[in-house]
N, C-alpha and C positions, 0 to 999 in steps of 0.2 A: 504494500500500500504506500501512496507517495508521500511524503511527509514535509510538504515546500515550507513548514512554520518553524521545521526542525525540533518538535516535539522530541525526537527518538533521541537527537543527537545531542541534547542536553543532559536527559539524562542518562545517556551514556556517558556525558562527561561529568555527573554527577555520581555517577559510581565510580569513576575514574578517580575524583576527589578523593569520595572517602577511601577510599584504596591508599590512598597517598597519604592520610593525617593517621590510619592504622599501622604506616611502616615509621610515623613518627612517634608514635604510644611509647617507646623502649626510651625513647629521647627525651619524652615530658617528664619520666620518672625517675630519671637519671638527670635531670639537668641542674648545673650548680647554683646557686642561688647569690654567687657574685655577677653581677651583669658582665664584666670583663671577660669572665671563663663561661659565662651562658652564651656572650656573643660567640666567642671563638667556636665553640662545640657547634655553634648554629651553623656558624660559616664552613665549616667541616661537612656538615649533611646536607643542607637546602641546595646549593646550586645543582651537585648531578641529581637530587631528587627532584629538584623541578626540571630540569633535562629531561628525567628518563618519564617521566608522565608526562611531561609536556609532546614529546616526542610521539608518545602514544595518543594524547588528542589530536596532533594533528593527523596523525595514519587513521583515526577513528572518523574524521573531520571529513578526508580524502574520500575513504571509500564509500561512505553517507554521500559526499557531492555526486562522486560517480556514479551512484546506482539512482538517485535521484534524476542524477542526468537521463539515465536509459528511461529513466520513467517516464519522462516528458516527450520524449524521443527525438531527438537531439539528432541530426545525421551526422553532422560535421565530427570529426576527429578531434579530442583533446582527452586529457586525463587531468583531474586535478591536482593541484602541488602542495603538497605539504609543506607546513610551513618550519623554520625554524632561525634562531633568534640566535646571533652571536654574543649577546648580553642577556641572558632571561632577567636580569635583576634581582636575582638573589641575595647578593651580597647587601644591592641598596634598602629593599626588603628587612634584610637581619637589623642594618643600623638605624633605619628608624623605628621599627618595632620596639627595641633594647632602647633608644632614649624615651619612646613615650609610653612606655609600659610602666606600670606600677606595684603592680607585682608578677607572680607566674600564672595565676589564670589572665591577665590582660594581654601577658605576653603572647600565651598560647593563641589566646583569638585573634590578635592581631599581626601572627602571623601566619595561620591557618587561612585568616581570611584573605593575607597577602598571594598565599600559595595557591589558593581557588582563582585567584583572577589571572596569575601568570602561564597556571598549566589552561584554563580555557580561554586564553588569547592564543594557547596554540591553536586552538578548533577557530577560532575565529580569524588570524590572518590564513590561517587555510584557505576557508570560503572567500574570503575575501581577493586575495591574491589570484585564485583560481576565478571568481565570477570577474575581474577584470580584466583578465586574459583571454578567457575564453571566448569566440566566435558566437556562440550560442547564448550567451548571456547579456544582458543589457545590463548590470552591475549587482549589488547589491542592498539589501536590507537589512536595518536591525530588527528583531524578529522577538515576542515576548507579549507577557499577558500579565506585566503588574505584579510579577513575583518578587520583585527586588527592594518592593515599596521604597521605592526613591519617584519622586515627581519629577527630576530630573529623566529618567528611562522613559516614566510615560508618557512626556513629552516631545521627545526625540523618536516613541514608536508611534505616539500621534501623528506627527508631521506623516507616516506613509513614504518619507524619502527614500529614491534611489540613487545611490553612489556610485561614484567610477574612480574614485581613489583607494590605493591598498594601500594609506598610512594609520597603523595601530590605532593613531593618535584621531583619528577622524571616527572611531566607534568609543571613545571612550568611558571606557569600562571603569568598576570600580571596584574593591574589595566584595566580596561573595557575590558579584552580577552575575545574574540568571540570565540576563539577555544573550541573545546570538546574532548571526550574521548568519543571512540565508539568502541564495542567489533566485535573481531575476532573469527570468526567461523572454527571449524574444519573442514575440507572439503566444504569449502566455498571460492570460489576468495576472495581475502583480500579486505575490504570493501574502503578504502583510498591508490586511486592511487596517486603515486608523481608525482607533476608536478616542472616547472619550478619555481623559485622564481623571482619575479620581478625584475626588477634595481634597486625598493629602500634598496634591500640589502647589507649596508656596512658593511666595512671591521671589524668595529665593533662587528658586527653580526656574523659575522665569526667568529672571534675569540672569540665570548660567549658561540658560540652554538661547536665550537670545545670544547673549556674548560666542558662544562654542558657534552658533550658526554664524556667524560675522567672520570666525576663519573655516568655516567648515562646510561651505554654501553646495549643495548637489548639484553635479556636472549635468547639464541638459541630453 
């Protein structure tokens, strides 16, 4: 069944997640309670652990675009590209966590919640890189239904915009963002209808997601 909202491929990367904060469990109960020796021990395991999940969403990201693609039936030749990132930001990740943490449970969530966003921008410059490429695709979408309760997302899924940039920085994502990137098909209904944004959208939001739209405008 076709999934153009990317239902499947969220939560694929949401078991992919918690896959990833289960091989940190041995880490949270071991880790020293001097921020000096809790960074180092961090910087020792996040980077190849966000590599080696991240690596996985986007192979996860890839074969989702490509079986999508046959869904639609695409004639034209391409395969999606997986993405990957010479800097996941690991490191930058570990230091600001370890300055604004307060203690070990802030720590944890704030870097749990750093590591959810970096291994699913692999799925997401996948799609992304891959629907600007491709012959078949007119660009893409962000793609979501209000699970990240930020006003900011339901705003930016209200808009209904289609993109033809693959800069990270133009889907920007946030600490545990549910949203995704799902491509736009040529001769295809546009896969992400806008709807309304909730009430918890303030005025905040508003004027972020104005500001982000002033560098971030959708290619015609």
């Amino acid at each position: 069944m076709a999934d153009p909202q990317g239902l499947d491929l969220r939560e694929a990367i949401d078991g992919l997640t918690g896959y990833a904060y289960a091989d940190l469990n041995a880490l949270w109960r071991d880790l020293p309670e001097d921020p000096v020796l809790a960074r180092e021990a961090l910087n020792d395991v996040l980077p190849a652990l966000i590599e080696v999940y991240g690596a996985a969403a986007a192979t996860l990201a890839a074969d989702w675009y490509d079986d999508l693609r046959d869904q639609v039936g695409s004639r034209q030749r391409f395969a999606a590209i997986p993405a990957g990132f010479a800097d996941t930001g690991a490191y930058a990740l570990v230091g600001w966590a370890t300055i604004r943490a307060v203690d070990a449970t802030s720590l944890r969530s704030l870097v749990e919640g750093g590591v959810q966003r970096r291994v699913a921008n692999f799925s997401r410059q996948t799609v992304m890189t891959s629907a600007v490429k491709d012959p078949a695709a007119t660009g893409w979408q962000r793609a979501g239904a209000g699970e990240c309760r930020s006003g900011f997302c339901d705003l930016l899924i209200g808009r209904g915009a289609v993109y033809r940039t693959e800069s990270s920085a133009t889907f920007a994502s946030h600490d545990n963002c549910k949203c995704a990137a799902v491509p736009a098909w040529g001769g295809e209904p546009i896969p992400v209808r806008p709807y309304t944004p909730s009430t918890r959208v303030t005025d905040a939001d508003r004027e972020r997601t104005r500001e982000w739209f002033k560098e971030n405008r959708p290619t015609p």
